[in-house]
C-alpha positions in Angstrom: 9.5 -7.8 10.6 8.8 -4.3 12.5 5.3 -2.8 12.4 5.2 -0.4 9.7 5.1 3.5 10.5 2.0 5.2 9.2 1.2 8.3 7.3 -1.4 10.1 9.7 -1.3 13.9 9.1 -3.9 15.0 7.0 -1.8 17.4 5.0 0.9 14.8 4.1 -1.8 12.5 3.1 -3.8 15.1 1.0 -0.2 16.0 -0.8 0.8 12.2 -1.4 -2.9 11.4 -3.0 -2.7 14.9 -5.1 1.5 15.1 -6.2 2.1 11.3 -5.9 2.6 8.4 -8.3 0.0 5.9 -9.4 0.0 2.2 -10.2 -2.8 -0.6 -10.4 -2.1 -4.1 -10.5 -6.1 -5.7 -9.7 -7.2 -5.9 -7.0 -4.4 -3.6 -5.5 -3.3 0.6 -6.0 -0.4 2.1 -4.9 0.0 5.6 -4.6 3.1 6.5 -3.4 6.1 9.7 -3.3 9.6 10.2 -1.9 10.0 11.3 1.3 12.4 12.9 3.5 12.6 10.6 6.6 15.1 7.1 6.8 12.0 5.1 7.3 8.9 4.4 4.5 5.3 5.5 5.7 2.2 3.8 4.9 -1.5 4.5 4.7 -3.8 1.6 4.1 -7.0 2.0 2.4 -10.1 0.0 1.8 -11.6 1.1 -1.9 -15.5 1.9 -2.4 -16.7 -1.4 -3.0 -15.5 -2.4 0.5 -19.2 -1.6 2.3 -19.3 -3.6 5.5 -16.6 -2.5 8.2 -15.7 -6.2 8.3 -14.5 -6.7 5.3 -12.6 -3.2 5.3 -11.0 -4.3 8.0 -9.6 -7.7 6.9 -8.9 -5.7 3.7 -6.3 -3.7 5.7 -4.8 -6.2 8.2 -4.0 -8.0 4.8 -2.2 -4.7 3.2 -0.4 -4.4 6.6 0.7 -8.3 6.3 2.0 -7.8 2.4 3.5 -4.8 3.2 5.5 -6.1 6.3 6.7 -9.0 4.5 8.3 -6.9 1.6 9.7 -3.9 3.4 13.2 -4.9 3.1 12.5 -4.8 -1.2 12.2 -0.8 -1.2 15.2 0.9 -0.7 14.5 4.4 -1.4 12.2 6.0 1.3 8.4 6.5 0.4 5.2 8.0 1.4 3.0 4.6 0.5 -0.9 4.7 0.1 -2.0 1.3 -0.2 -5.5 0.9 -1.6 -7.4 -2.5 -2.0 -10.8 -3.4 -3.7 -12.7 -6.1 -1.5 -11.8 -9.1 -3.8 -8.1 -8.9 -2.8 -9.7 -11.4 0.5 -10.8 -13.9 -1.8 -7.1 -14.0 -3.2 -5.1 -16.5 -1.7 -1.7 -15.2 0.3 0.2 -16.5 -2.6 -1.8 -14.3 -5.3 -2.0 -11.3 -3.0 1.9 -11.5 -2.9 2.7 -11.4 -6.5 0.5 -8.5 -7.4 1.9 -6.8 -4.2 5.5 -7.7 -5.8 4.6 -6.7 -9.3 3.2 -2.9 -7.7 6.9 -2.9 -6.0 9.0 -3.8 -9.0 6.6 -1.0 -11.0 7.6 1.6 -8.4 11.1 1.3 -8.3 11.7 0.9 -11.9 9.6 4.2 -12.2 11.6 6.6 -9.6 
């Protein structure tokens, strides 16, 4: 499991957010458009209702756990935003799996 590559230029995120795809499967959103590189890039996001720094931070080591774990599923290259609301910690690892899973199968049927 490598550490995922993240989207960190402000124009490529601004153009996957206003051009790209999205799907909601509670308590996870995934925004997400091709790219032109081998490799997917991620952002991970924390949602409004994540108010304490703690929690957006646990909120995003999570997304950065689901995603690493299901890399290997996506086989066309994307620009990925993750976005979680704050009740995705009370989820256990199992639940925050199959969502994650049902996002995945969503965005490849829908290329």
């Amino acid at each position: 499991m490598l550490k995922p590559v993240t989207l960190t230029s402000k124009l490529e995120i601004q153009k996957l957010f206003q051009r790209g795809r999205r799907t909601t499967q509670f308590p996870l959103t995934i925004v997400y458009r091709k790219n032109n590189h081998s490799f997917n890039r991620y952002l991970f996001c924390a949602d409004r209702s994540c108010r304490k720094a703690v929690s957006r931070n646990k909120v995003k080591r999570l997304l950065r756990v689901l995603s690493r774990e299901a890399s290997e599923q996506i086989g066309v290259f994307f620009d990925i935003a993750l976005i979680a609301n704050v009740k995705l910690i009370e989820y256990t690892h199992e639940q925050r799996k199959k969502a994650y899973q049902r996002l995945l199968q969503q965005m490849i049927h829908d290329k």
